[in-house]
matplotlib code that plots the C-alpha trace (Angstrom):
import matplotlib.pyplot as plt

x = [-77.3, -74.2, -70.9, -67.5, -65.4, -61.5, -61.3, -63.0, -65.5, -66.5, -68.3, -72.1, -72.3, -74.2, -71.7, -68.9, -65.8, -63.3, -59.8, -58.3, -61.7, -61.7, -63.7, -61.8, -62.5, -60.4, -57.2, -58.0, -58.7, -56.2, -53.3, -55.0, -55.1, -51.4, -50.4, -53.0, -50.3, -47.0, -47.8, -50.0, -47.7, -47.6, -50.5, -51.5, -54.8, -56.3, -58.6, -60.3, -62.5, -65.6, -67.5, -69.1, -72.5, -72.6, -74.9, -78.6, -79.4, -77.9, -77.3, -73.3, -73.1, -74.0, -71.8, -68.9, -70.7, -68.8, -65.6, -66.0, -67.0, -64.0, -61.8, -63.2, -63.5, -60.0, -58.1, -60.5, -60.3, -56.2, -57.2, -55.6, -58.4, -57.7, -57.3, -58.6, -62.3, -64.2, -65.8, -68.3, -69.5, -71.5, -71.2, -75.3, -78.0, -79.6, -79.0, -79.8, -81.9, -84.3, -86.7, -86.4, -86.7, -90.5, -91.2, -91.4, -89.0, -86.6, -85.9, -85.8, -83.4, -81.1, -80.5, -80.0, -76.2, -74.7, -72.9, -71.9, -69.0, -67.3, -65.3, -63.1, -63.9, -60.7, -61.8, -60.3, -62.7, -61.3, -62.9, -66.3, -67.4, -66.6, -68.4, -71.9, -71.7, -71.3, -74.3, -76.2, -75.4, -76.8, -79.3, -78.0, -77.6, -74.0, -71.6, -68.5, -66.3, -67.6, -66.8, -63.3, -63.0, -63.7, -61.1, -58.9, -60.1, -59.0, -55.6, -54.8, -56.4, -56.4, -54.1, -57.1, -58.3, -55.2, -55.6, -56.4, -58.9, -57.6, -56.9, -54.4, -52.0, -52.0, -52.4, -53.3, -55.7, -59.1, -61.8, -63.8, -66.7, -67.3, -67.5, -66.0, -69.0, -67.1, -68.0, -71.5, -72.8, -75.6, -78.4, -79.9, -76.7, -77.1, -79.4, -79.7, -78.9, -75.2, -74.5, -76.4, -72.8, -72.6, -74.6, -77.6, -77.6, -74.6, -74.4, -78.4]
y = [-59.1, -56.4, -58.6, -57.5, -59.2, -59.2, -59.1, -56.3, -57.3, -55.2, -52.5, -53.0, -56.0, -54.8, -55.2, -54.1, -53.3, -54.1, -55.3, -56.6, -55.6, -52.1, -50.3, -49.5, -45.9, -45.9, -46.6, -43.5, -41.1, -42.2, -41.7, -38.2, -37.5, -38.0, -36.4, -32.9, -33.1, -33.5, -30.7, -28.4, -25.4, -25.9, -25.3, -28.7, -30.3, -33.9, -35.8, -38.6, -40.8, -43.2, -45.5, -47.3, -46.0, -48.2, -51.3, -51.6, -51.4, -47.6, -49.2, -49.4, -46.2, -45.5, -47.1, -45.0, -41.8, -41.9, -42.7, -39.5, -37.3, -38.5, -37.7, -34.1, -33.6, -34.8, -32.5, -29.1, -29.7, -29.3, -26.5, -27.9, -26.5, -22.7, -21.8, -24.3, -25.5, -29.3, -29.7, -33.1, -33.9, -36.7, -37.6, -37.8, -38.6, -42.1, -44.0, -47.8, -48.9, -52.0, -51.1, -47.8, -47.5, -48.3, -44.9, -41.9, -39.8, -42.3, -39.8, -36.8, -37.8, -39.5, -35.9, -34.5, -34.7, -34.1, -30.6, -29.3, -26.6, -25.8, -22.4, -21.0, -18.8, -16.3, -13.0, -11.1, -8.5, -8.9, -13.0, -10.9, -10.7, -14.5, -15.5, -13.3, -14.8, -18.2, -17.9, -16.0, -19.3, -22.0, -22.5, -22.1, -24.8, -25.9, -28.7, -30.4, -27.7, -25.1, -27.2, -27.5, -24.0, -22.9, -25.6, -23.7, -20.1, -21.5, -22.8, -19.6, -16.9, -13.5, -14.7, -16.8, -13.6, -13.9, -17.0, -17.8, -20.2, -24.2, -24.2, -26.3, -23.7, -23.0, -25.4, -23.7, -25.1, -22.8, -24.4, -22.0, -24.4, -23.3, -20.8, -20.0, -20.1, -17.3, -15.2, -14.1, -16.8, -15.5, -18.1, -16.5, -17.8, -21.2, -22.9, -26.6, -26.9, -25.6, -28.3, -31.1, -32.8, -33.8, -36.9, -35.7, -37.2, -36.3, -32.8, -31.4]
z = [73.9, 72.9, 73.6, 73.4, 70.6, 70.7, 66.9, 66.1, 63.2, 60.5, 62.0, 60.4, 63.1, 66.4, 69.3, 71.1, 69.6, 72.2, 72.7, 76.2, 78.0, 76.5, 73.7, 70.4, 70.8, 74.1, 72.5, 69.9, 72.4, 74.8, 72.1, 71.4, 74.9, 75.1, 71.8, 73.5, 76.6, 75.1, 72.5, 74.6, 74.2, 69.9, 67.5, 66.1, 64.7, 65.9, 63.8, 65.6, 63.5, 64.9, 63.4, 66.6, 65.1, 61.9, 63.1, 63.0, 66.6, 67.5, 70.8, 70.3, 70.1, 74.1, 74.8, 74.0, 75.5, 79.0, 77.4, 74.8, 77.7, 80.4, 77.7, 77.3, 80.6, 81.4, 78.8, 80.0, 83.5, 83.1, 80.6, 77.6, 75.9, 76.9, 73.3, 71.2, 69.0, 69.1, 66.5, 66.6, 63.2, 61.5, 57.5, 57.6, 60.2, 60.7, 57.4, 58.6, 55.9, 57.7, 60.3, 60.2, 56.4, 56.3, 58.3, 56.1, 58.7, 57.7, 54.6, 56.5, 59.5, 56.7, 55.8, 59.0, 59.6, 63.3, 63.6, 67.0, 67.5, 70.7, 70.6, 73.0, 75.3, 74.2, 75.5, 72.5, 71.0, 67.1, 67.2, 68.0, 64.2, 63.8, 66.5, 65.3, 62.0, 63.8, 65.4, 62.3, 60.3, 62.6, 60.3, 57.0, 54.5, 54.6, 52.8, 54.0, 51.8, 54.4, 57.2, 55.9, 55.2, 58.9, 60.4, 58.1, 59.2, 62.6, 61.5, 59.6, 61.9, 60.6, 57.9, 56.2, 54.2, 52.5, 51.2, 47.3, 46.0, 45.4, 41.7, 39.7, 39.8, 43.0, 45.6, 48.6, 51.3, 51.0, 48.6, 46.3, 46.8, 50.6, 52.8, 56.3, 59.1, 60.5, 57.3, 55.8, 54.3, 51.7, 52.3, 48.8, 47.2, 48.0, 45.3, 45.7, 42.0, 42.6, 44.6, 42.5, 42.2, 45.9, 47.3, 48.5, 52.1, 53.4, 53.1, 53.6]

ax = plt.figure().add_subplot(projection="3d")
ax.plot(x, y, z, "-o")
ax.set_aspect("equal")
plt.show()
């Protein structure tokens, strides 16, 4: 049923994006894969983007699954990982409004964004605090400006603290909207109404 079209259509239709027998997300991973090994010895931050899960059938998706973990595999199996954070995020859970939107978990899985973060495994006791408040936050209520702050906390390091609020005046890169999830984040603190301006299924 799931063919493989050389032109790529718009990426709602249910099959295979491929070109020259491979899947799209091949070539994006193979040009990350090569930018991770000719910069391994510099700080740097890679940004891979995937849309394979936007059509109705959520059967696309699997088929990327091998090509996602080779890559992985590849890059921490020659230790290009030794000092570095994955983080595998979704802009909102299952949001295909046909089937699935007769069921009343439909709702509730809209809501339910992907988060998964791989750390490290520095042995360095001052990234001890970070890493409690990492796990004390698993299940706090979080927004895309706390994502973006901890991506910064890792880019910064200890230097982070330092760093001012976003403001007109000064354009720095922390947001005053978010949090770090390597700080305390005060789950009292975070009323639903303060974050009324946000869409409500991408950041629950």
């Amino acid at each position: 049923m799931l063919l493989c079209d050389p032109n790529a259509p718009r990426y709602s239709k249910p099959i295979r994006k491929c070109m020259y027998g491979k899947d799209d997300v091949g070539f994006l991973l193979d040009y990350s894969e090569q930018f991770w090994r000719k910069y391994q010895n510099n700080r740097k931050f890679s940004l891979i983007v995937i849309n394979s899960a936007h059509e109705e059938t959520m059967e696309v998706m699997k088929y990327i699954d091998d090509i996602i973990y080779n890559y992985l595999l590849s890059l921490y199996n020659d230790n290009l990982f030794k000092d570095s954070s994955i983080f595998l995020v979704s802009d909102h859970g299952v949001g295909i409004q046909s089937l699935y939107y007769a069921f009343e978990f439909y709702q509730i899985e809209n809501n339910l964004p992907l988060l998964y973060i791989i750390i490290n495994d520095r042995k360095n006791t001052s990234y001890n605090e970070q890493y409690f408040y990492l796990r004390e936050n698993q299940q706090t209520f979080i927004t895309a400006y706390d994502i973006y702050n901890t991506i910064n906390h890792l880019l910064y390091g200890d230097k982070y603290k330092y760093i001012l609020n976003l403001t007109d005046d000064n354009p720095t890169p922390k947001s005053p909207l978010g949090k770090s999830l390597f700080e305390k984040i005060d789950q009292k603190l975070r009323k639903s109404k303060n974050y009324e301006f946000m869409s409500h299924n991408i950041c629950i």
